[in-house]
C-alpha positions, 0 to 999 in steps of 0.5 A, spaced: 903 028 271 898 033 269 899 040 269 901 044 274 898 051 276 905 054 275 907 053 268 914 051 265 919 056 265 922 059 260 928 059 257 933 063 262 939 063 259 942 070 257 944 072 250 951 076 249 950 082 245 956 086 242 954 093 239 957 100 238 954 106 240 956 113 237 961 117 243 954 121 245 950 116 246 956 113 250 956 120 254 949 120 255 949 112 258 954 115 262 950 120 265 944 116 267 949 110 270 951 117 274 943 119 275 942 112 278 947 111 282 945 118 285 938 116 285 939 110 288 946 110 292 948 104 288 952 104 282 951 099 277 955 097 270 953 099 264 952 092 263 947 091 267 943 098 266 943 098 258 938 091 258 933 094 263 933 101 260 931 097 252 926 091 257 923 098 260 922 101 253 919 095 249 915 095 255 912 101 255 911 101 247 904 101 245 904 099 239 910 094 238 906 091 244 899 091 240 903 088 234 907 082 238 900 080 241 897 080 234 904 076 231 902 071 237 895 070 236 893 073 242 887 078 244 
């Protein structure tokens, strides 16, 4: 079979990352889970918040997404 115009999915299987965190970085994500839920009246674990805020930031980073497309190849 040809190539579909959708491609092949990537690999969707979630990783588990276990870290610490110093206490005030612990009260910081605490607050903003506090902000979100205020925000959006919908509260969300930290567990679930803490990927999107690291996705947003790599999103957002300028030069690492400069420096991954130059690593892929791409222009």
């Amino acid at each position: 079979m040809g190539e579909l115009k959708l491609a092949k999915l990537p690999d969707r299987t979630p990783v588990k990352l276990s870290f610490s965190v110093a206490p005030d970085l612990h009260q910081q994500l605490q607050a903003y889970a506090s902000a979100y839920a205020k925000a959006y009246e919908q509260e969300e674990p930290l567990s679930e918040l803490i990927p999107a805020m690291l996705a947003s930031f790599l999103d957002s980073d300028r030069e690492f997404t400069k420096a991954q497309r130059g690593a892929s190849g791409k222009s």
